[in-house]
C-alpha positions, 0 to 999 in steps of 0.5 A: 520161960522154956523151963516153964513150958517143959513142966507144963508140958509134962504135967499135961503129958503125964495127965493124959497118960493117967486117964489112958490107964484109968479108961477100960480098955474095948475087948478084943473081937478076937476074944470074943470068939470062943476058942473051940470055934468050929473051923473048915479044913483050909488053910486061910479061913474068915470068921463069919460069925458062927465058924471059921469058913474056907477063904475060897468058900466064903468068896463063893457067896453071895455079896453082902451088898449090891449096888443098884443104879439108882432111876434117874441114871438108869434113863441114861442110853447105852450109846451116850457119848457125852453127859453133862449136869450143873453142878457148882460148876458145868461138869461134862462126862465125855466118852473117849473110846471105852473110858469116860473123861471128865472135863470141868468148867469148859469142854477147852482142852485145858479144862480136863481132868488129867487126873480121872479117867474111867472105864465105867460111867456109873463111876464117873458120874460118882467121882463128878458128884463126889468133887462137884456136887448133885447136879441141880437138874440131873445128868443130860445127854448131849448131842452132836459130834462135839457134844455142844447139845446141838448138831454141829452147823456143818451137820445141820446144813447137809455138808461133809465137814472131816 
């Protein structure tokens, strides 16, 4: 029976290797380049789809895209210090000194995210949406010292908790 197998493995291995000769193969896109290609006097240089351009000279440029911030983030404030949206499950963006934690399910302790931290919150709410989905009702800012969405009891009350 192994016997068996090894020949079939082989017809079909052999069947495969036929039909890879018989397709055409894709040409090269360096073969598409003409060979008397204008070229900048450097010694690394990028192929812009006329000439050979200066590595240096071809960062200089403009990007060929730039990321805008879409207007539902952009409403977000400067000074946020904690964001959450209902995603498949509550997911909070909470500002840590100058990066953005992430927690999922609980603001517990057990429930951050040991493996996203980031400096930028655009990033963030991508990486969040990226893992849990859009949130159905946007990103919302919280307030209070612990980001509950409410003042704390000891702030509301005008006592001087540490």
């Amino acid at each position: 029976m192994d016997l068996a197998y090894g020949r079939e493995a082989l017809r079909r291995l052999r069947e495969q290797q036929e039909a890879a000769v018989r397709e055409p193969m894709q040409p090269s896109l360096l073969e598409q380049i003409p060979p008397d290609a204008p070229m900048d006097d450097a010694t690394i240089t990028v192929w812009n789809g006329e000439r050979f351009v200066a590595y240096e000279k071809w960062l200089a440029r403009a990007p060929v895209a730039v990321e805008c911030t879409p207007p539902d983030k952009a409403a977000i404030p400067a000074d946020t210090g904690c964001l959450t949206g209902d995603c498949s499950l509550r997911v909070w963006l909470v500002r840590d000194g100058d990066r953005w934690s992430m927690f999922a399910g609980s603001r517990a302790a057990h429930a951050r995210r040991k493996d996203f931290v980031s400096p930028y919150l655009e990033h963030a709410i991508r990486t969040a949406e990226q893992w849990y989905g859009v949130p159905s009702g946007g990103w919302r800012t919280e307030t209070g010292r612990a980001g509950t969405g409410k003042a704390d009891q000891g702030e509301a009350a005008g006592n001087d908790l540490p």
